[in-house]
C-alpha positions as CSV (number, residue, x, y, z in Angstrom):
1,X,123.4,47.3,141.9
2,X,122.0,50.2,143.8
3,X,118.9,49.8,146.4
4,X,120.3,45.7,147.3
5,X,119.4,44.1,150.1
6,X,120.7,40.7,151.8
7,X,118.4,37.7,150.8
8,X,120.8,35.2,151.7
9,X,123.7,34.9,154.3
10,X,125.8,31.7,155.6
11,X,129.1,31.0,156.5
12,X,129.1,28.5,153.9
13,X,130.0,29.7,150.9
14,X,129.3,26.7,148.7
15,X,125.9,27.1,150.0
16,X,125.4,31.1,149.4
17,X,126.8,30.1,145.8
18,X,124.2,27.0,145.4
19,X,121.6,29.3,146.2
20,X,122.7,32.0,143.8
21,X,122.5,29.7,141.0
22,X,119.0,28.9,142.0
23,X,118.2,32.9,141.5
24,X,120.1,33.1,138.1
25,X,118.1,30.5,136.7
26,X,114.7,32.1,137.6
27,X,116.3,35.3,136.1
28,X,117.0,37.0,139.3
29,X,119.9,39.1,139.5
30,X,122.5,38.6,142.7
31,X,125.8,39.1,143.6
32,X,128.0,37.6,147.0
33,X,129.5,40.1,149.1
34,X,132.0,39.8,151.7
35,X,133.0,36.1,150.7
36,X,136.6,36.1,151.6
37,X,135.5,37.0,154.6
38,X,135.0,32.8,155.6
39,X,138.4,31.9,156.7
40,X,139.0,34.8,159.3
41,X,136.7,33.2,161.7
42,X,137.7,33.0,165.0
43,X,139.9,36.3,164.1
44,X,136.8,38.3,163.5
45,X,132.8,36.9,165.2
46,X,131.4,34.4,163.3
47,X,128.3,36.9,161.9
48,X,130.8,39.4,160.4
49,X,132.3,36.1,158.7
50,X,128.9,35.5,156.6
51,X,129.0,35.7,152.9
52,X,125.6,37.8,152.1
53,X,124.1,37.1,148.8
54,X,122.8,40.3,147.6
55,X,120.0,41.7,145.5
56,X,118.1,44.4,144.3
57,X,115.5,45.8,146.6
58,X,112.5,45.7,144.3
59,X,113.5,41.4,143.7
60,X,113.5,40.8,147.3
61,X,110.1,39.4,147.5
62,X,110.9,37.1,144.6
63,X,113.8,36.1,145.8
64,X,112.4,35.6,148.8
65,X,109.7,33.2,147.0
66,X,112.2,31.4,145.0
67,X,114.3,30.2,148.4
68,X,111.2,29.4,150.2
69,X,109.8,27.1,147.7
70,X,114.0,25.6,147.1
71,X,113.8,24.9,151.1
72,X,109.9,23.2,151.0
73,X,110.8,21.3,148.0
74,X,110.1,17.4,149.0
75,X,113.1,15.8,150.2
76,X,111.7,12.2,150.9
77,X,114.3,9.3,150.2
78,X,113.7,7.7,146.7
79,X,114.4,3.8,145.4
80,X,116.2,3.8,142.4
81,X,113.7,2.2,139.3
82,X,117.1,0.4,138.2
83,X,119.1,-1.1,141.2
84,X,116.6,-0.3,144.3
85,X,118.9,1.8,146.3
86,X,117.5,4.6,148.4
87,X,118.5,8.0,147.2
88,X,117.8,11.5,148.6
89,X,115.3,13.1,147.7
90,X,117.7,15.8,146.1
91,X,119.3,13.7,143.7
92,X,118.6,13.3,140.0
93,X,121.1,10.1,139.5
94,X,121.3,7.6,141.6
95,X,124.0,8.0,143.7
96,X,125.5,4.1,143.3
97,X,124.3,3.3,139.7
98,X,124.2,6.6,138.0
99,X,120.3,5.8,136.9
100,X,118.0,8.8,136.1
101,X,115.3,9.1,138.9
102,X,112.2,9.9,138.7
103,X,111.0,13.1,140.2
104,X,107.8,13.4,142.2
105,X,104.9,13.0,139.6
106,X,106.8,11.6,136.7
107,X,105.7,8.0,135.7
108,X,107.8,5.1,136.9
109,X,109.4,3.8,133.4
110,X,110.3,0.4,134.4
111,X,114.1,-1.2,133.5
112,X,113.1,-3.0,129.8
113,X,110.3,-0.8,129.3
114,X,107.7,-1.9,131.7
């Protein structure tokens, strides 16, 4: 890629990854530079330790768009419809039965369909 620039940096690299995948599925291209750079820290400052996520210039502004609106997304904790438990708002199964949960909007489909 010629023209990048940084859209994404962290010294997590499971994170700059996680956000990657989030650009790839809205088509945007991207690629992580300097990410073996991580376990140096504390040999080299902590900002030249960063993994950057990288992309073109002109897909800046939607790649921009697409991290905004990942970071806004509503986080509220969520009951389980099957066994009650509160979830994070992040998750898609219920974390101790493994249920699918509901997302914001979709109707509440009762256990025994209720």
């Amino acid at each position: 890629m010629s023209d990048e620039a940084v859209v994404y940096s962290s010294l997590n690299l499971a994170e700059v990854h996680l956000v990657r995948s989030l650009l790839t599925r809205e088509g945007i291209g991207s690629r992580v530079r300097r990410q073996f750079l991580a376990p140096l820290m504390g040999e080299i400052p902590a900002d030249d330790a960063r993994a950057e996520l990288m992309v073109s210039a002109d897909r800046l502004d939607a790649a921009r768009a697409v991290i905004d609106a990942a970071l806004a997304a509503d986080q509220t904790e969520r009951d389980c419809p099957a066994c009650g438990e509160p979830n994070p708002g992040g998750f898609e199964l219920c974390w101790s039965c493994g249920a699918d949960l509901p997302m914001a909007g979709d109707p509440v489909v009762l256990p025994g369909g209720g």
